[in-house]
BAKOLKOL-541279 format. One record per residue (C-alpha): y negated, x negated, z negated; residue in one letter; residue number from 1. Coordinates in steps of 0.001 Angstrom, whole numbers, plus 500000, padded with zeros to 6 digits. Layout:
<recs>
     c2     c1     c3 residuo num
      Y      X      Z       A NUM
...
</recs>
This chain:
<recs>
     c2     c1     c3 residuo num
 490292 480815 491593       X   1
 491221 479897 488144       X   2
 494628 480409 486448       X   3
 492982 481397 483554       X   4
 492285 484782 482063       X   5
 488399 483776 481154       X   6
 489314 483783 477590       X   7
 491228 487118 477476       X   8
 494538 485777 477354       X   9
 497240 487661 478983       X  10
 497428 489742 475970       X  11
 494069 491343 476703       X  12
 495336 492788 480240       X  13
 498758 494228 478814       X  14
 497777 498085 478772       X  15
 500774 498543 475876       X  16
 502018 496138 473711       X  17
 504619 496030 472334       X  18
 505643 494011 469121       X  19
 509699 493453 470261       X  20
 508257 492542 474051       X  21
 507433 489036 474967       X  22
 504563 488409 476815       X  23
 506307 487017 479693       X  24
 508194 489920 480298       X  25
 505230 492196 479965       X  26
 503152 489675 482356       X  27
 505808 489511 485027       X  28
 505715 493479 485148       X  29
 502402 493419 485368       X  30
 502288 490771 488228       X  31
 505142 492506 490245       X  32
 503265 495906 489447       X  33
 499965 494226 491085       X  34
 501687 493022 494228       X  35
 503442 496068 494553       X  36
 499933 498116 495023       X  37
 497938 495579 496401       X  38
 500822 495236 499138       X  39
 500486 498704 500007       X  40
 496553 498850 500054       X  41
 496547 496124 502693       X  42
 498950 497775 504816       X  43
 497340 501385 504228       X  44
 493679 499348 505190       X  45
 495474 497886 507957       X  46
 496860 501152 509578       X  47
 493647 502727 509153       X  48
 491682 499537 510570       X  49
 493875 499953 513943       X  50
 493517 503867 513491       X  51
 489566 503937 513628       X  52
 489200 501131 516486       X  53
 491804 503012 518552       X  54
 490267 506311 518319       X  55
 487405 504679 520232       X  56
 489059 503583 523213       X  57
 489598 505290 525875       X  58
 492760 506072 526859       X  59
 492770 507608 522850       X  60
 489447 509221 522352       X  61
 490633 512362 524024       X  62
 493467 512981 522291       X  63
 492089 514681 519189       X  64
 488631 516426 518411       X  65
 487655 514395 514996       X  66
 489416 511180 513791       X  67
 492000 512063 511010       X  68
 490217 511872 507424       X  69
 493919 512244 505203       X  70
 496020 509152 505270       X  71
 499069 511576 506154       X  72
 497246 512683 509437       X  73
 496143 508956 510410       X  74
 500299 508453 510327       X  75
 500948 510974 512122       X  76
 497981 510341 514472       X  77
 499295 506739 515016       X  78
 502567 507961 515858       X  79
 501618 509864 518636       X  80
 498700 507152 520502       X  81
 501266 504774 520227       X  82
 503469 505872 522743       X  83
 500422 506845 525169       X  84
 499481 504873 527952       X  85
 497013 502341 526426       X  86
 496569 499121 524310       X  87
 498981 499479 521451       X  88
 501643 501367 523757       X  89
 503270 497359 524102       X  90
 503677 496929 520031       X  91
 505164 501233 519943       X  92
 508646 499810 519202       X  93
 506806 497565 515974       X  94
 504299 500361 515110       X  95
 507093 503021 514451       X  96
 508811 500632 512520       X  97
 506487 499467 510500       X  98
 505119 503403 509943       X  99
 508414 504258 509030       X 100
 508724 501676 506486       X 101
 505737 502698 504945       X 102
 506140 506641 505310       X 103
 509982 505486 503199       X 104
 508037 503344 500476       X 105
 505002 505698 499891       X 106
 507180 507207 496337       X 107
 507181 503805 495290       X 108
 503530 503381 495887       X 109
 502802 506508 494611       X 110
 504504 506044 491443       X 111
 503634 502056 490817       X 112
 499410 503323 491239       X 113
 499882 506180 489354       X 114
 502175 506193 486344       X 115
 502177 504768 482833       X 116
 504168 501525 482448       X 117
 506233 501198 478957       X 118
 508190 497605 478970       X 119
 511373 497115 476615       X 120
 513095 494284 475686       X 121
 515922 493703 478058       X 122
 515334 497047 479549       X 123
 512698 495897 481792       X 124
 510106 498597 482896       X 125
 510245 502562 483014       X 126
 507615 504424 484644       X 127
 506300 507773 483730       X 128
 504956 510012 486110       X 129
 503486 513381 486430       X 130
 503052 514951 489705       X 131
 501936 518616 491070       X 132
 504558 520292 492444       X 133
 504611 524060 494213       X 134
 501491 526475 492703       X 135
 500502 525558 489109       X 136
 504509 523578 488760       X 137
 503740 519930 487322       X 138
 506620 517653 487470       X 139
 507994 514830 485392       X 140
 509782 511797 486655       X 141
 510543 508566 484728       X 142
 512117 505659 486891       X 143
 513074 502296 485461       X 144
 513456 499122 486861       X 145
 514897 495733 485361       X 146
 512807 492713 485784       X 147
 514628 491417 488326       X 148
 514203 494901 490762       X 149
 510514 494678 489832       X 150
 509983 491188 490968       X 151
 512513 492163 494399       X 152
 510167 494923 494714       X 153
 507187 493080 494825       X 154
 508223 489947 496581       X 155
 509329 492847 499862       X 156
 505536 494436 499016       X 157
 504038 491344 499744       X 158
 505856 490375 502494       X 159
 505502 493504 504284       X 160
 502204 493194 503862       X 161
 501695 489947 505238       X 162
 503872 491203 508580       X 163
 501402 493997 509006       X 164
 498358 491958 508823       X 165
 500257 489546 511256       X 166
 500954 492164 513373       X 167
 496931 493970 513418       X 168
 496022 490028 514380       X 169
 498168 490089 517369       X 170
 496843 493877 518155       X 171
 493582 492187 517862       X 172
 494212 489495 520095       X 173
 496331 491141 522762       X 174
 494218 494705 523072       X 175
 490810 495419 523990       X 176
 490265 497613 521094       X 177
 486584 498022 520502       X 178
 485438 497225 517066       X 179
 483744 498987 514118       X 180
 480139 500396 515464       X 181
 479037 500764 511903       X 182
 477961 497196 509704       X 183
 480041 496876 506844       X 184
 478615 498247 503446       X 185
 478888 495952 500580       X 186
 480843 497730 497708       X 187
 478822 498684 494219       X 188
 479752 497291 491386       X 189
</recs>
């Protein structure tokens, strides 16, 4: 793939520009923004990937009446098949590490896919974000982080990411997990 922006410039993906910002800064926050959620959705597909296939098996199919639809209950489900006897029972040490690192990041996740970026010169990047609290309670949060947190941030994102996908291949490898019954379904665009 090309480094270039097909003609947009860097300027045409900045959400907010501002005048006193340079565009490095703004494209850096960006980038560690990106790898940040991107990070997390390959984990989050990954977990879900092993989730599915091992609620086909055998030793797992019994242990719940439907397959867990929320991504909170596919956690929790994981959690639990992973210290029954069975296929993934070898990598339970791993798995609960790995779901606890995730179940400690998923603010950061939340917050980096969901709230409005504003970058400052030599203030790096605060985040504004509105969540539902208790009954009809919204709540606001603002969170800043200086370049050099942001780019820390999503340097451990993609990392972590590339240890869970390691770790799914070895699954994959090792475990007689049966695979998806359904073809996959291109996405519309």
């Amino acid at each position: 793939m090309s480094n270039r922006l097909l003609g947009y410039g860097a300027q045409g993906f900045a959400l907010e520009m501002n005048p006193w910002q340079t565009e490095e800064s703004i494209n850096t926050a960006l980038l560690c923004r990106g790898a940040i959620v991107a990070g997390w959705a390959n984990v989050e597909s990954s977990l879900i990937e092993v989730a599915i296939r091992a609620s086909r098996y055998p030793a797992y199919q019994g242990h719940r009446d439907s397959f867990p639809t929320k991504l909170k209950t596919r956690v929790t489900y994981l959690r639990e098949i992973i210290e029954l006897p069975g296929p993934l029972r070898p990598h339970a040490k791993l798995g609960r590490a790995v779901l606890d690192r995730y179940q400690a990041t998923e603010d950061l996740r939340n917050m980096m896919a969901h709230a409005r970026m504003q970058v400052l010169p030599g203030w790096g990047a605060t985040f504004h974000f509105f969540q539902a609290a208790s009954g009809s309670q919204i709540r606001y949060r603002t969170r800043r982080f200086t370049e050099i947190e942001l780019q820390f941030l999503g340097n451990k994102a993609a990392r972590f990411s590339r240890a869970v996908r390691r770790l799914v291949a070895t699954i994959n490898a090792r475990t007689l997990l049966p695979p998806l019954s359904v073809a996959e379904e291109p996405l519309e665009t």
